[in-house]
C-alpha positions in Angstrom: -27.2 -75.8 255.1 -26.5 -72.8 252.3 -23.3 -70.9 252.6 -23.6 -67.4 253.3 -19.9 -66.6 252.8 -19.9 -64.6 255.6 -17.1 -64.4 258.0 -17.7 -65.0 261.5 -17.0 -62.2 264.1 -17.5 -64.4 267.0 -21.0 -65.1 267.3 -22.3 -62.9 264.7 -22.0 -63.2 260.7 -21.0 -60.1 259.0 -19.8 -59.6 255.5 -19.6 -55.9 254.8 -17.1 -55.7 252.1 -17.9 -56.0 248.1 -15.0 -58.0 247.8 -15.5 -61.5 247.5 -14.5 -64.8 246.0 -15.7 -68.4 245.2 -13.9 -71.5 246.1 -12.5 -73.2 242.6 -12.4 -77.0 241.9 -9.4 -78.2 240.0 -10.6 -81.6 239.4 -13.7 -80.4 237.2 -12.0 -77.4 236.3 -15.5 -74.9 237.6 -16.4 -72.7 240.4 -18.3 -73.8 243.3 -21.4 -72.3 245.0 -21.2 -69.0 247.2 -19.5 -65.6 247.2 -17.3 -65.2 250.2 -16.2 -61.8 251.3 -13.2 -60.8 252.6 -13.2 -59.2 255.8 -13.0 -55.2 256.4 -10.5 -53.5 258.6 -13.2 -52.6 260.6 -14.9 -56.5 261.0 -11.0 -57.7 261.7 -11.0 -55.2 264.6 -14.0 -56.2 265.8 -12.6 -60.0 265.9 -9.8 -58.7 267.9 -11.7 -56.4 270.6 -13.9 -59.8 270.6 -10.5 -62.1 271.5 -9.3 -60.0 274.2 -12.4 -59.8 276.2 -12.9 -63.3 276.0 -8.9 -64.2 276.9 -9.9 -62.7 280.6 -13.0 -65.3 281.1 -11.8 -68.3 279.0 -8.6 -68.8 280.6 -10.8 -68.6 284.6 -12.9 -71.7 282.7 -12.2 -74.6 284.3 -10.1 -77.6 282.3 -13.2 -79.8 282.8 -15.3 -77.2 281.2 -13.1 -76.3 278.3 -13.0 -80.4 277.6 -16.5 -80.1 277.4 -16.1 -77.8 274.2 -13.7 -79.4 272.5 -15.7 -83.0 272.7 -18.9 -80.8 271.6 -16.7 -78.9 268.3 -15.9 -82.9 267.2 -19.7 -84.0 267.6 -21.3 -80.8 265.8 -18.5 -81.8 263.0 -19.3 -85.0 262.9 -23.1 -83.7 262.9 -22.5 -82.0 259.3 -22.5 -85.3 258.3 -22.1 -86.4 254.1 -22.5 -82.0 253.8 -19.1 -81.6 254.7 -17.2 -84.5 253.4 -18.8 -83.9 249.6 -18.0 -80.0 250.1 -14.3 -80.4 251.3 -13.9 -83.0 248.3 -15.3 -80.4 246.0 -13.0 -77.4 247.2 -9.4 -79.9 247.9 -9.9 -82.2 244.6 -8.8 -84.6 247.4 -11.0 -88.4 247.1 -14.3 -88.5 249.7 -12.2 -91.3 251.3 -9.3 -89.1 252.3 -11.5 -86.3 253.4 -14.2 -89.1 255.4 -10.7 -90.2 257.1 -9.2 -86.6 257.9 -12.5 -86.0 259.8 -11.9 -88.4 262.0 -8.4 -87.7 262.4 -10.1 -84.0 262.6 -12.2 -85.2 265.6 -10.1 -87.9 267.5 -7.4 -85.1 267.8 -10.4 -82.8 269.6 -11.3 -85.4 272.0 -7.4 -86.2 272.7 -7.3 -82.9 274.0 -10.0 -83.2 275.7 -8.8 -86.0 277.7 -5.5 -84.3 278.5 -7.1 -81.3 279.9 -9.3 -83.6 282.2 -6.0 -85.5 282.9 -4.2 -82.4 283.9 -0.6 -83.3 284.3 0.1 -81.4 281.0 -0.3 -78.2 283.1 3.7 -79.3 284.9 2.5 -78.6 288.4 5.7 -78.1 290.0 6.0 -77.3 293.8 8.6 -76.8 296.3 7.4 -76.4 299.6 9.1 -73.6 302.5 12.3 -74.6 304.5 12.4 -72.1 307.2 14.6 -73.8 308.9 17.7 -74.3 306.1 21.1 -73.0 306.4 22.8 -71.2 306.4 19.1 -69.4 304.3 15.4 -70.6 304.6 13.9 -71.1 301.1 10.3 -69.9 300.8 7.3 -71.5 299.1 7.6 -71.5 295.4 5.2 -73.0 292.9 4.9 -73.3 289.4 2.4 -74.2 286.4 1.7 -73.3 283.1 -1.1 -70.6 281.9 -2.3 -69.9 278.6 -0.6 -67.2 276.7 -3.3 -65.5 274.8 -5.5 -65.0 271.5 -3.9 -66.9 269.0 -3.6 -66.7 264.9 -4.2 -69.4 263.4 -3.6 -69.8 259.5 -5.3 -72.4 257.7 -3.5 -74.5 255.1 -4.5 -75.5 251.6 -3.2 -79.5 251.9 -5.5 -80.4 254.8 -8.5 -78.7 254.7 -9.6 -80.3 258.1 -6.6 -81.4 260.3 -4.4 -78.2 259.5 -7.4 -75.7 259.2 -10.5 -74.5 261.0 -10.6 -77.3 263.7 -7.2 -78.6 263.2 -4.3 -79.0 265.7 -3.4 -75.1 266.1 -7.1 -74.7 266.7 -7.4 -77.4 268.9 -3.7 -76.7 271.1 -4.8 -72.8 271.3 -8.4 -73.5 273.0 -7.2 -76.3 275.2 -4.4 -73.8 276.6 -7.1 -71.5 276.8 -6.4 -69.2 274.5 -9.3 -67.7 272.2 -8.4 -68.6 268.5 -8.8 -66.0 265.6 -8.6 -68.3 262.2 -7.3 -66.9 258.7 -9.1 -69.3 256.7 -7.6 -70.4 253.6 -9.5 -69.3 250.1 -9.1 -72.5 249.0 -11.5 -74.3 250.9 -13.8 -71.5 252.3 -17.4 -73.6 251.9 -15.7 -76.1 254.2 -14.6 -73.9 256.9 -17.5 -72.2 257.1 -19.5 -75.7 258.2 -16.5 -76.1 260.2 -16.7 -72.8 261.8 -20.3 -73.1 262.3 -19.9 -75.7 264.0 -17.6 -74.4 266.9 -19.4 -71.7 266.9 -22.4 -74.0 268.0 -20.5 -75.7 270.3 -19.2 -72.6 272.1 -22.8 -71.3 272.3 -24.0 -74.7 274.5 -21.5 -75.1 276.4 -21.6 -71.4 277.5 -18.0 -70.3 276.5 -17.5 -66.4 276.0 -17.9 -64.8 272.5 -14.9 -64.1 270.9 -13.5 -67.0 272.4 -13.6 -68.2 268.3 -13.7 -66.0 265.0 -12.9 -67.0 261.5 -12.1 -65.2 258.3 -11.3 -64.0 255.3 -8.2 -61.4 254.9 -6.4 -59.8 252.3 -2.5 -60.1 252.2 -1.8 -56.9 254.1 -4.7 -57.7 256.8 -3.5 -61.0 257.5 -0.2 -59.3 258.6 -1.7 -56.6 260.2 -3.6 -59.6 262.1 -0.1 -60.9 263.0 1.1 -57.2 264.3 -1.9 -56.5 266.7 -1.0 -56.4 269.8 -3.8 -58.5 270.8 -2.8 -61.3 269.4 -0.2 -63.4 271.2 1.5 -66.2 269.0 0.5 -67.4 265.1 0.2 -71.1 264.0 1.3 -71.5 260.1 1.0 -74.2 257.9 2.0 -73.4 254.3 5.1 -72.5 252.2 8.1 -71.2 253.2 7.7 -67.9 251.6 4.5 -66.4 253.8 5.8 -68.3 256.7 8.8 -66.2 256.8 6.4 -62.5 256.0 4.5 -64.0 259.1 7.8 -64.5 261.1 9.1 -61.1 259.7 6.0 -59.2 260.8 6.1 -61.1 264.6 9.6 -60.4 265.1 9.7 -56.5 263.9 6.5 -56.0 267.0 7.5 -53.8 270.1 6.6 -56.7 271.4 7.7 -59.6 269.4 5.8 -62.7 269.9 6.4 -66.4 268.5 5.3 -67.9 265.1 4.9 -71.2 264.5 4.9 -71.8 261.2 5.4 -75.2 259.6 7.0 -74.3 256.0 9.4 -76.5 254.2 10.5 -79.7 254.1 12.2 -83.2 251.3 11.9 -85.5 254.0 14.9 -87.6 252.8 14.8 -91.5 253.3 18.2 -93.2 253.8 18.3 -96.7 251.5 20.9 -98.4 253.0 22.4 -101.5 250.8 21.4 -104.2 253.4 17.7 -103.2 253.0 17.8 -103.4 249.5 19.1 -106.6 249.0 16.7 -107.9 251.2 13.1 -105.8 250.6 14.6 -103.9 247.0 10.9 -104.9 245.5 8.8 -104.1 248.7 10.6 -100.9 249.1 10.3 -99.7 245.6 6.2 -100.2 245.9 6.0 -98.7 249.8 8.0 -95.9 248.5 6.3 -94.7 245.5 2.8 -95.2 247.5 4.0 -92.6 249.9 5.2 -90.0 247.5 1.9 -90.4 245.3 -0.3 -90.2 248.4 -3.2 -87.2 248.0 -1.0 -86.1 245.2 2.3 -85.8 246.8 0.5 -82.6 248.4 1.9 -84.3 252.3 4.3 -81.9 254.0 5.9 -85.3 254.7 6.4 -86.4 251.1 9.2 -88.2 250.6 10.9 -85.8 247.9 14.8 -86.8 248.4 16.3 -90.7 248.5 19.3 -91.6 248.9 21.4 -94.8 248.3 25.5 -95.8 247.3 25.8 -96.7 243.8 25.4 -100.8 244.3 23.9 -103.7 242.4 21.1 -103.8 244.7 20.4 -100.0 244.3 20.0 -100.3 240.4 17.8 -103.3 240.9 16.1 -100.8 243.3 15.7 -98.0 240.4 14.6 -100.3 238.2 11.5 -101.6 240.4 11.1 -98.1 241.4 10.7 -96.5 238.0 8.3 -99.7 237.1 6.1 -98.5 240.1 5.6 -94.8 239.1 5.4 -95.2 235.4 2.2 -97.1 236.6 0.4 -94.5 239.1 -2.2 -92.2 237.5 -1.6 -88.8 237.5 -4.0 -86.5 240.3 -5.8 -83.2 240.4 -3.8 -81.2 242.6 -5.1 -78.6 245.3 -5.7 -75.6 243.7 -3.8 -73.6 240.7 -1.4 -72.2 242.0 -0.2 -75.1 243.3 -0.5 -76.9 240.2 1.8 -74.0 238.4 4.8 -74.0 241.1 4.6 -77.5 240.8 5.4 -78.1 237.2 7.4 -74.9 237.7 9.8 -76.8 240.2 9.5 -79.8 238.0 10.7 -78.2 234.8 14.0 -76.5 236.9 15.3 -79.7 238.1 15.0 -80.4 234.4 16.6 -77.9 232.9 19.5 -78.7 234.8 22.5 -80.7 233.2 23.1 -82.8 236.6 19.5 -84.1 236.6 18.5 -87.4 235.1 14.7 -88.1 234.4 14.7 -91.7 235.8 10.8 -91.9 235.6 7.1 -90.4 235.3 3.7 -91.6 235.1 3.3 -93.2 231.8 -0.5 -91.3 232.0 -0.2 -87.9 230.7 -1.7 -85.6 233.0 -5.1 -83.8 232.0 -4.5 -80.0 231.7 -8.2 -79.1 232.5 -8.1 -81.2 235.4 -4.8 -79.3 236.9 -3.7 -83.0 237.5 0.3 -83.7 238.4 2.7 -86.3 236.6 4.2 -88.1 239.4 8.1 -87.9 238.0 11.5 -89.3 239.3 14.6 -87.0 239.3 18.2 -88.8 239.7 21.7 -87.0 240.1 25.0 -88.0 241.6 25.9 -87.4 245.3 28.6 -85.2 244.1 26.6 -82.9 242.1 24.0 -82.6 244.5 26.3 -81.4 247.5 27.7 -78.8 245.4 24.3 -77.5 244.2 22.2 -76.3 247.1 19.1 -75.5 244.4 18.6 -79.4 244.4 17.7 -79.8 248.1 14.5 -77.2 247.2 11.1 -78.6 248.5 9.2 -79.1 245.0 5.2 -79.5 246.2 4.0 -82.5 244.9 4.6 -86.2 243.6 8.3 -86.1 242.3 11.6 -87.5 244.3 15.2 -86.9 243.6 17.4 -89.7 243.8 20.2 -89.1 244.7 23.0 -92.0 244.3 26.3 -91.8 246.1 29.5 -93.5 245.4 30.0 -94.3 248.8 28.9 -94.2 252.5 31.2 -91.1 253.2 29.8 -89.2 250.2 26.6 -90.3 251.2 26.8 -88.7 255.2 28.2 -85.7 253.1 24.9 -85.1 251.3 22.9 -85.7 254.6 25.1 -83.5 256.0 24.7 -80.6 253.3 20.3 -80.4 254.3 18.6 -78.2 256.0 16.5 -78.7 259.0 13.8 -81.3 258.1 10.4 -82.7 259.6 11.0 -86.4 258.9 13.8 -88.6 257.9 13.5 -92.3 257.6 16.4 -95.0 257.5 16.1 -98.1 255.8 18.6 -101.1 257.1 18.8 -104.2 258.8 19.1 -104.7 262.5 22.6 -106.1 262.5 23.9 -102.7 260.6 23.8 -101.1 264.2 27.5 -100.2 264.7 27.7 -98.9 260.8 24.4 -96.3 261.1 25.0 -94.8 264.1 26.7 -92.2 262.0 23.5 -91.7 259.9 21.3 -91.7 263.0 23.2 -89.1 264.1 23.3 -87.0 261.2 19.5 -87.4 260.7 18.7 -86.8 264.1 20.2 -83.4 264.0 18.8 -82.7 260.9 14.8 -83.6 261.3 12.2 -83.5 264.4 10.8 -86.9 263.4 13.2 -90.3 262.6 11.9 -93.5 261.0 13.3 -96.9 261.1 11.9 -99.2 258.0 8.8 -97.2 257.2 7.8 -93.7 255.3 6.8 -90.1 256.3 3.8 -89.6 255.1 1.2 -90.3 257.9 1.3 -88.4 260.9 0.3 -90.1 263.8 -1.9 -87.8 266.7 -0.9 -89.1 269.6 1.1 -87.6 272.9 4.6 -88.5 272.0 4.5 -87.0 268.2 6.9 -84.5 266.8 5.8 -82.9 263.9 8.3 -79.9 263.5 11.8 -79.9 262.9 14.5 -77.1 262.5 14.5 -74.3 260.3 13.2 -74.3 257.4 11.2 -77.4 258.6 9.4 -75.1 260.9 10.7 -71.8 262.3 10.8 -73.1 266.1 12.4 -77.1 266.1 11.7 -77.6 269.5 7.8 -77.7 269.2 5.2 -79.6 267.5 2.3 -78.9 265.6 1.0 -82.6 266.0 0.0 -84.8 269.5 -0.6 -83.5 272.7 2.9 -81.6 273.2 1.1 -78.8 270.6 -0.8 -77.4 273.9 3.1 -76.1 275.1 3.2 -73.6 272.2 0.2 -71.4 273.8 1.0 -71.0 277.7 3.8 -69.7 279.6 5.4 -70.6 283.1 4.6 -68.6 286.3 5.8 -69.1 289.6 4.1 -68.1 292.5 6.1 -67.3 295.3 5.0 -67.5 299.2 1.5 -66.9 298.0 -1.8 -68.5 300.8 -3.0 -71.7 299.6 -6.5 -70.3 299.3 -5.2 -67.3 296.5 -3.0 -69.7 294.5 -4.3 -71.8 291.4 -6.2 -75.2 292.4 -3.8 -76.8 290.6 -1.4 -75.5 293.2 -3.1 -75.9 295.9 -2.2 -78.1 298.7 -5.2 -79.9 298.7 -4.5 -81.2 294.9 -8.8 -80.8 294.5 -8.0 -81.6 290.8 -6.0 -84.7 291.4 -3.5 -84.4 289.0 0.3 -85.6 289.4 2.2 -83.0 290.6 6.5 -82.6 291.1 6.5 -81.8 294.8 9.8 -81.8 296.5 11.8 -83.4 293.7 9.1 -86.7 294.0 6.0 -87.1 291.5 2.6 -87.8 292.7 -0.7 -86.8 293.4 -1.3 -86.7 297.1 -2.1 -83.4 298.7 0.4 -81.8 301.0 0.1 -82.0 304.2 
């Protein structure tokens, strides 16, 4: 397939404007083939006229129907076959492994959703029938559901350039709820997400969804908020830094009709070392640990960038392993340039700072041509990190501040001084129960996601994932942009009150003709109403 660089306005290819740009490859240091334009004004308008005449006939598409899409969108990616897995490795400097895997992940998340809209619980069915008989007042019919809330954003991100992209979870949530799905695609991977795009664009076309219901493309800074403004569009998905997130958040707010962002921003992910686990796992730790922060370049919003431990015997055995393991990893190309530079940017502040030790780096030097990152390990006393703030900063990429407390209180102090989170992970032994609940409940209100024993990195898609946190984490804690629970971003609740069984939804109805499990009367189940 050759890449036109053309952005999609729902079934039709148009690139109109003389501004374009090529995808870059930090790992061979080159450009790769094809000019992509950047949208016009007039093409994004188009996209948007496109979204809200398909909202009106893709939300009336049955859930059976609108599984059928999704299941078709995985199978025309998979179709693209070796194509898109040597493109996206070109474009993310990310190994054909990783990418090979993220497809699938890609894929399987597709066909999850797919499976919970033919389920059809998720849509809360709730129903309580009339009592025209109660005193000392009768209660009339009211019944309740969940319906899609409109054309979404959705904002690709650089570090997954399938599962948090074209096709990825926002994607996926939005057209399950029903929603049409305009996509800002992200200029560092634009030869992948137009074979991704091309693909749901395929996929729409046989299974007869409307156009519009899916556009993709390219927009300058000031059209991607403009995108966000429109009053077409109804909420934003967001994966990437802090900074945009909050322009994006800014610009939803400040609407006459403000609508929600979801934008998944910032996050150190800090893992609790308690003693216990170090006497008993201190070498197994050190190698688990150091695999997860070096994983796809520490480029994981889950990276493990903050550890904490009291000052022990055990925790300097600990360092000492530790250090041993990242002095041996290879340093990586990152993801694009700019990443590369805020990278070594962050790196060099920590630095510069008197309370920072350098307890470790890759003994590789890094290859400047190559934009590669020097895995590196930070230390600093519990003391001087809870009075500087500037030390719990996210730095994107493979480096870790230890951060080594003179006791459990000092310790609970330093959890307590973070920000909102998307992971935190405790390491301790079973018996400790009495002694962490403390911790667990400091962590708990601190990050969406809490590990016993393990890592962050690695983000199951299943329907009990949380991957979201409070703010900075992401700017709304109590969703997720991971698992099944994503779909409740994009709908709303209406009642319907005293309506005829034959006007209301079918998933309403009192014949149940979907067969779903409903709450009727307080009691769960799937039986029709007599």
């Amino acid at each position: 397939m050759t890449l036109t660089g053309e952005n999609f306005i729902g079934f039709q290819n148009s690139a109109k404007s003389n501004k374009t740009f090529q995808a870059f490859a930090s790992a061979t240091n080159q450009f790769l083939q094809g000019n992509f334009a950047i949208a016009t004004s007039e093409e994004l308008e188009k996209v948007l006229s496109l979204a809200s005449n398909a909202f009106p006939v893709y939300k009336e598409i049955s859930a059976a129907k609108r599984a059928d899409f999704l299941d078709a969108i995985a199978a025309e990616i998979y179709a693209l076959g070796d194509m898109l897995i040597e493109r996206c490795s070109q474009e993310s400097s990310l190994p054909v492994a990783r990418i090979a895997g993220e497809r699938n992940r890609t894929c399987g998340q597709l066909q999850l959703f797919a499976q919970l809209l033919r389920d059809g619980w998720w849509v809360d069915a709730r129903i309580d029938t009339a009592q025209p008989e109660r005193k000392p007042l009768p209660r009339t019919d009211i019944r309740r559901m969940l319906v899609p809330i409109g054309p979404v954003a959705v904002f690709g991100a650089s570090n997954f350039p399938l599962a948090f992209s074209t096709a990825g979870g926002d994607t996926a949530s939005a057209l399950a709820a029903g929603c049409p799905v305009v996509v800002k695609a992200h200029s560092s991977h634009p030869g992948t997400n137009e074979l991704v795009s091309s693909a749901i664009i395929k996929a729409a076309k046989d299974t007869g969804m409307p156009e519009g219901v899916f556009s993709s493309v390219y927009l300058s800074h000031e059209d991607a908020v403009s995108l966000v403004k429109n009053p077409v569009i109804k909420a934003v998905g967001f994966t990437g830094s802090r900074s945009v997130g909050m322009r994006l958040f800014n610009a939803a707010v400040s609407r006459p009709d403000p609508i929600p962002v979801y934008a998944e921003m910032s996050a150190i992910n800090p893992v609790v070392l308690m003693e216990s686990a170090l006497k008993k796992r201190k070498d197994a730790i050190a190698k688990e640990l150091a695999a997860s922060l070096i994983l796809g370049a520490g480029q994981f919003c889950t990276c493990p960038g903050l550890v904490l431990m009291t000052d022990t015997d055990a925790a300097l055995q600990f360092r000492t392993a530790f250090a041993e393991q990242i002095a041996a990893v290879m340093p990586a190309p990152m993801l694009n340039k700019n990443i590369h530079k805020a990278y070594y940017e962050g790196v060099k502040t920590f630095e510069d700072a008197a309370e920072i030790f350098v307890l470790a780096k890759s003994s590789t030097e890094p290859v400047a041509d190559r934009y590669e990152a020097q895995p590196v390990v930070h230390m600093i006393s519990g003391a001087d990190f809870i009075a500087n703030k500037q030390f719990s900063e996210e730095i994107f990429g493979p480096a870790t501040l230890l951060v080594i407390c003179k006791d459990e209180a000092e310790l609970q102090q330093a959890l307590q001084s973070l920000e909102g989170q998307l992971t935190a992970t405790l390491h301790a032994v079973d018996d400790d129960a009495a002694a962490l609940k403390p911790i667990i409940n400091i962590i708990s209100e601190k990050a969406g996601r809490v590990i016993y024993g393990g890592y962050p990195t690695g983000v199951e898609v299943c329907h009990s994932m949380q991957h979201g946190g409070p703010f900075p984490a992401t700017t709304d804690g109590r969703a997720t942009s991971v698992g099944t629970a994503a779909i409740y971003r994009f709908v709303r609740p209406v009642a319907y009150q005293a309506f005829p069984d034959a006007l209301l939804p079918e998933a309403l109805q009192n014949a149940n003709p979907l067969h779903i499990l409903r709450l009727v009367n307080g009691n769960w189940t799937t039986d029709a109403i007599e």
